[in-house]
C-alpha positions in Angstrom: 101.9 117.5 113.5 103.3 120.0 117.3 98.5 114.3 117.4 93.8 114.1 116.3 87.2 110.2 109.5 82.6 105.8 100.8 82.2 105.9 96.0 79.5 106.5 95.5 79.4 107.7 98.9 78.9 104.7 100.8 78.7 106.0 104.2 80.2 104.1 107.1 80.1 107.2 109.4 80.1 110.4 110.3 83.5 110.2 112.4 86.5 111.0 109.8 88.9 107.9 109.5 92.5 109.3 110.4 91.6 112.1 112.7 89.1 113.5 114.8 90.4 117.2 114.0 87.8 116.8 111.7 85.1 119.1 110.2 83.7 119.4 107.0 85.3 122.2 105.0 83.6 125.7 103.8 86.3 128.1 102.6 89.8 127.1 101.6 93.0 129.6 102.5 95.6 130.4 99.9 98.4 128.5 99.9 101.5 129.3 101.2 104.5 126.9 100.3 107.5 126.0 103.2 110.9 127.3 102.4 113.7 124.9 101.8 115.9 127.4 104.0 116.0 125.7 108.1 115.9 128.1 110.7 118.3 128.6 113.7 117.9 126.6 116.7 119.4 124.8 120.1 119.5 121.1 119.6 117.6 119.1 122.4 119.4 116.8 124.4 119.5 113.7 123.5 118.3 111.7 126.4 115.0 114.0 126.1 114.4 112.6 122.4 114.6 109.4 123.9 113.1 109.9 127.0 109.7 111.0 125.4 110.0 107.9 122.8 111.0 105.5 125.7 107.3 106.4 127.5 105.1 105.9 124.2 106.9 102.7 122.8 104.9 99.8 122.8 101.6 101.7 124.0 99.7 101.1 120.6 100.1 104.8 120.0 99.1 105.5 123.7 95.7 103.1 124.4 97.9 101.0 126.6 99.8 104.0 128.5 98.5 104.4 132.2 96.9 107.7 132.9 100.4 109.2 134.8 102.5 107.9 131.8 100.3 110.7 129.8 101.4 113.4 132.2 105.1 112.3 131.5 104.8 112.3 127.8 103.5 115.5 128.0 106.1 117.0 130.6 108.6 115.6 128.5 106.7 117.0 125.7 106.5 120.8 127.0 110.5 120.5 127.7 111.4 119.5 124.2 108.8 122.4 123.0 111.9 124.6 124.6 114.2 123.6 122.0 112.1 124.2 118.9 113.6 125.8 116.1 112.4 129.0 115.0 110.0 129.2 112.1 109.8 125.2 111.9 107.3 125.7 109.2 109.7 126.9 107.4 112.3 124.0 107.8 113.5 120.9 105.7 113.1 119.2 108.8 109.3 119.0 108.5 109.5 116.7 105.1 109.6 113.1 105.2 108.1 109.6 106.4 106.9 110.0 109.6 105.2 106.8 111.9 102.1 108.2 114.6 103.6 106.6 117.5 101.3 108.9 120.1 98.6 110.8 120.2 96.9 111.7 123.3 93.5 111.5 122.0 93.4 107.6 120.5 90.4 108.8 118.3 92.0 111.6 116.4 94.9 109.5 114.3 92.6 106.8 113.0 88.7 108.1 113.7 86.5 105.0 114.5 89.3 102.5 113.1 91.5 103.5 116.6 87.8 103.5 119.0 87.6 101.0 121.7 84.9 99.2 119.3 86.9 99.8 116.0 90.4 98.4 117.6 87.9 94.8 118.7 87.1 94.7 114.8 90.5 96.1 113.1 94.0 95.5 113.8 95.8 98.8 113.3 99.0 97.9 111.5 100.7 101.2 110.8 99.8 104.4 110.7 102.0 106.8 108.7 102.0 110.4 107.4 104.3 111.5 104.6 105.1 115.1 104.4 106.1 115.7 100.6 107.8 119.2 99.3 106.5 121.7 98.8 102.9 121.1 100.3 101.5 117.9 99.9 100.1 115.2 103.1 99.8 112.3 102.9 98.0 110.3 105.5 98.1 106.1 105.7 96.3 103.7 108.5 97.3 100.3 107.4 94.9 97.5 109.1 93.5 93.8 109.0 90.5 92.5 110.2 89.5 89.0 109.5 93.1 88.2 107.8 92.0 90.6 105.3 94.5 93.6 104.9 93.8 97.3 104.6 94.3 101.0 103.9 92.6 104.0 104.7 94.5 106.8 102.7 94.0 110.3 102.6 95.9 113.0 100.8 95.9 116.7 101.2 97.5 120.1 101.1 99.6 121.8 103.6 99.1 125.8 103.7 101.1 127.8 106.3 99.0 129.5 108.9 101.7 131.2 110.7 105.3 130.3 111.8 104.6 127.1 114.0 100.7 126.6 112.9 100.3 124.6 109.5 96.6 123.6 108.0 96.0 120.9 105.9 92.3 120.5 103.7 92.3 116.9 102.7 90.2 115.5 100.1 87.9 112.7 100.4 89.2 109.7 102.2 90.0 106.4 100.2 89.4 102.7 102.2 91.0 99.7 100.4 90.1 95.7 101.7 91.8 93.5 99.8 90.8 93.8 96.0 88.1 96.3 97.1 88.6 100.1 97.1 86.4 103.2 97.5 85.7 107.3 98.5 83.6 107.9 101.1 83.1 111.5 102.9 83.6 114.7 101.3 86.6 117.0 102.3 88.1 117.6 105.6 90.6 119.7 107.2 92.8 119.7 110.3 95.6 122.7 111.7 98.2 121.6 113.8 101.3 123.6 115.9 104.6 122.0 115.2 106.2 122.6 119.0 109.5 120.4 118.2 111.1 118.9 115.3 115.1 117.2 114.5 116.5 114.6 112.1 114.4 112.0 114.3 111.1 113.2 116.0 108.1 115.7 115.2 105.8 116.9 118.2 102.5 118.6 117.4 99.6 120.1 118.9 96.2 119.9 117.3 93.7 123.4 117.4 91.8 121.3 120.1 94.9 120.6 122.3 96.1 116.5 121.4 99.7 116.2 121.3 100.9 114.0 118.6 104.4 112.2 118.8 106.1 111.3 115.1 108.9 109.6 114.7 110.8 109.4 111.7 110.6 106.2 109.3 
């Protein structure tokens, strides 16, 4: 969004599992639902969609990118910010499946699954957030470690802040291994500026400045 945390409370830590936009949540904002009704706007070029995507593919959402290639993706980045639609909180566009496939902090989709220690232990499969009508998140981390396959799942509710800026309070996250499943954490919460979104690619920009590149499933 323009990407960035156990059951009986089984702690593992402190650091939220699927973003490190993360911090515990004290007061909830009313709700206010997107409009079905897309807003006016000038369609980016093409070769800048797939410019930006042609820089983060095969990066491992961006832990493989060298330090320049960040500066590119977020050139490229600031130029598709340009053709943003007006009120894209407001747009259809926003809904859907939607792969992480950047995020210029590492830590921020993914918490201590996506650290330098946590990607040794866990193999990060997919990560995936689903953007239901009216107002519901839905965020996924698929993983393995040890053959064993994984999920840590979180869902949550999207209120609009303002025209671009969206908050979502999730509640606590879920971690499934194998057969084994459980709550850990209490809730959380995360606001995010969409800068750019079409029929193939969302760009955000987290309150403490990672830009996140989506691209639709």
């Amino acid at each position: 969004m323009a990407v960035s945390a156990p059951p009986s409370c089984v702690r593992i830590s402190s650091t939220p599992p699927l973003t490190a936009l993360y911090r515990p949540c004290r007061r909830r904002v009313p709700s206010v639902r997107c409009s079905l009704a897309a807003a006016p706007g000038v369609r980016a070029p093409a070769e800048l969609v797939d410019s930006i995507l042609s820089k983060v593919r095969g990066t491992d959402r961006r832990v493989l990118l060298p330090k320049e290639g960040h500066q590119e993706v977020a050139d490229a980045a600031l130029q598709l910010g340009k053709y943003c639609i007006d009120e894209p909180v407001k747009s259809p566009l926003i809904f859907g499946d939607w792969e992480v496939v950047y995020c210029s902090v590492p830590t921020s989709p993914g918490g201590i699954y996506r650290t330098p220690l946590g990607r040794l232990v866990f193999k990060t499969n997919d990560m995936v957030q689903v953007v239901e009508a009216p107002d519901i998140v839905r965020n996924r981390l698929s993983l393995s470690i040890f053959g064993l396959d994984g999920a840590v799942s979180l869902k949550g509710k999207l209120n609009a802040l303002d025209s671009k800026w969206i908050q979502v309070i999730f509640e606590p996250p879920e971690l499934k291994l194998g057969s084994l499943g459980f709550r850990y954490g209490g809730e959380s919460e995360v606001k995010l500026e969409i800068t750019y979104v079409d029929e193939k690619i969302r760009l955000g920009k987290g309150s403490r400045g990672s830009l996140f590149v989506f691209l639709r499933q």
